[in-house]
C-alpha positions in Angstrom: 0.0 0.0 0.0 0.8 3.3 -0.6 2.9 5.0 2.6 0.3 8.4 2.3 -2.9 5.8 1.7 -2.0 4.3 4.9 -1.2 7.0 6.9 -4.2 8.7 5.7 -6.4 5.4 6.5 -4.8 5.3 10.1 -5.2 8.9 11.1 -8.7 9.0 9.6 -10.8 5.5 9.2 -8.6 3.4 11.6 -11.1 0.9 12.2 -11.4 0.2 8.7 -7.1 0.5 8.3 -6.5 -2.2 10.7 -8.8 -4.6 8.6 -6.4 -3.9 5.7 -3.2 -4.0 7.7 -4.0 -7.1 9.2 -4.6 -9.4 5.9 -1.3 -8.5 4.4 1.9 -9.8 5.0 4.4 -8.7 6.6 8.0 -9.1 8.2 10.1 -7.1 10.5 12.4 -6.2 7.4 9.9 -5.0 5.7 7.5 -2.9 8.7 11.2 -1.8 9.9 12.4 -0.5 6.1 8.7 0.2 4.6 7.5 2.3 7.5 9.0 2.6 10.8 12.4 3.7 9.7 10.9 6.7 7.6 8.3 7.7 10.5 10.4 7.3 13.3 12.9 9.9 11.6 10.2 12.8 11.5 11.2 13.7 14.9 14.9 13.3 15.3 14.7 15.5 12.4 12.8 18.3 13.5 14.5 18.5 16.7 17.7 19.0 14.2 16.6 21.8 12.8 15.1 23.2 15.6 18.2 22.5 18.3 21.0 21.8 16.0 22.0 19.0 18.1 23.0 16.1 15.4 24.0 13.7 18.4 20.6 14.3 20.4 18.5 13.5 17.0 20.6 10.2 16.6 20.2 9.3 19.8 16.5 9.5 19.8 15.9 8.0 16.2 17.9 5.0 17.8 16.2 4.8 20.5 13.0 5.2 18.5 13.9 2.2 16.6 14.9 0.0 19.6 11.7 0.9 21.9 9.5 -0.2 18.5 11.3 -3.5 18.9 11.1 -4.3 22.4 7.7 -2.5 22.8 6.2 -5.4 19.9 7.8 -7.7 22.4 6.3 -6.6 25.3 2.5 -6.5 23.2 3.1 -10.0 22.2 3.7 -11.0 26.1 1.1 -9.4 27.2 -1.9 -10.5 24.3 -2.7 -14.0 25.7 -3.7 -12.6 28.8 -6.0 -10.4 27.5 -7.6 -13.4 25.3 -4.7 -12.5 22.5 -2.8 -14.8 20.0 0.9 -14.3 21.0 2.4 -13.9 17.4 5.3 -11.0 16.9 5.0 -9.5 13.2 1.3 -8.6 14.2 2.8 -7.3 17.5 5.0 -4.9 15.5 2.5 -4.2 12.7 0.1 -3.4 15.5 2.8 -1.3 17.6 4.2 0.4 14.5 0.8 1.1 12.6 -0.8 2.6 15.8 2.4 4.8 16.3 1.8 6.8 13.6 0.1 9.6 14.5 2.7 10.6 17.5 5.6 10.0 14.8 4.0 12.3 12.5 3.8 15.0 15.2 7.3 14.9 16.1 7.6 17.3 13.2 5.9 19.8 15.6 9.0 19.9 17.9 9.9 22.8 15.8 7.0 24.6 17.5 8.1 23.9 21.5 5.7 24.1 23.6 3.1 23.9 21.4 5.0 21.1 19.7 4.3 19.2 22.8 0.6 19.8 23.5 0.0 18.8 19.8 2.7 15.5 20.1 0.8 14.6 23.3 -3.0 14.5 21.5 -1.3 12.7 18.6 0.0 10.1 21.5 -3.5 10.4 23.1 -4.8 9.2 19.6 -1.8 6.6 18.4 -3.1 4.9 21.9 -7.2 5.3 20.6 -5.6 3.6 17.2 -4.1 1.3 19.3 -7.4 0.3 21.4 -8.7 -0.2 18.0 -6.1 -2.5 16.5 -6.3 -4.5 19.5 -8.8 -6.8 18.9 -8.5 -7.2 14.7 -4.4 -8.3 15.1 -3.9 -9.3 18.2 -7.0 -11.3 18.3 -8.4 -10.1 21.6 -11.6 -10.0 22.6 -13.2 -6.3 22.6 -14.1 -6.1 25.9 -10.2 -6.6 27.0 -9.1 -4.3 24.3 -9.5 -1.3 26.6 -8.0 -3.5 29.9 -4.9 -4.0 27.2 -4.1 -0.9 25.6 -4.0 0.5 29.8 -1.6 -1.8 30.5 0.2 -1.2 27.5 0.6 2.9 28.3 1.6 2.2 31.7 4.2 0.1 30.0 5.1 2.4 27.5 5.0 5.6 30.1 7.7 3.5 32.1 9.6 2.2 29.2 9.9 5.6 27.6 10.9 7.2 31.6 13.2 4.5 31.2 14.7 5.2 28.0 15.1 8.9 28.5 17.5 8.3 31.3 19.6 6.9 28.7 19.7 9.7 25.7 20.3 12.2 28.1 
């Protein structure tokens, strides 16, 4: 599919998206080189041009890349005990997909503080994406799609305190 198709599907008829993203195939060569590589770079980018800092936006485009990874890991733990099938390319398609509205944002980091009130509703919406994905990939039941994506932000908000420590 088309990378603007897809983003435009995501951001504006997710439920119908995940549908799509769920009956093609996929591996983590191609989700990492097809998509995550060139959305995750929107940020490090922006924060380039806006602080100049050439080590700071490799370090987060890294880490970008790495907390993708283990956060697919951590879904595909967690999805049989929310009634999920434990299976790791629909972990990451499901991680990656529903990260795309906050990637997208990070080109706001231009704007400071406004950059982060508008990155935070893109979060607040690459989670709703998320709650939405749940149950089409990861095969979970609808009423634990909610119980899972909380447990999956409380995993994430520590992950990413986590991960922070390390850039800085």
């Amino acid at each position: 599919m088309n990378m603007v198709d897809r983003i435009k599907g995501i951001l504006v008829e997710p439920r119908k998206e995940w549908v799509s993203i769920a009956a093609e195939p996929a591996t983590v060569a191609s989700l990492y080189t097809g998509w995550i590589m060139i959305l995750a770079a929107l940020g490090p980018i922006a924060l380039l041009v806006s602080m100049n800092s050439i080590q700071l936006a490799i370090a987060q485009y890294v880490l970008s890349l790495i907390m993708t990874f283990v956060l697919a890991l951590i879904v595909d733990a967690l999805a049989p005990s929310f009634g999920g099938a434990k299976d790791f390319i629909t972990s990451l398609k499901l991680t990656a997909y529903s990260y795309t509205a906050a990637w997208l944002a990070g080109i706001f980091a231009v704007l400071g503080l406004l950059g982060g009130l508008l990155g935070l509703i893109a979060t607040i919406y690459a989670f709703y994406t998320f709650f939405l994905g749940a149950p089409v990939l990861k095969k979970s039941s609808s009423e634990k799609a909610l119980p899972f994506t909380l447990v999956v932000v409380l995993v994430v908000d520590r992950t990413s305190g986590l991960a922070k420590t390390f850039v800085k």
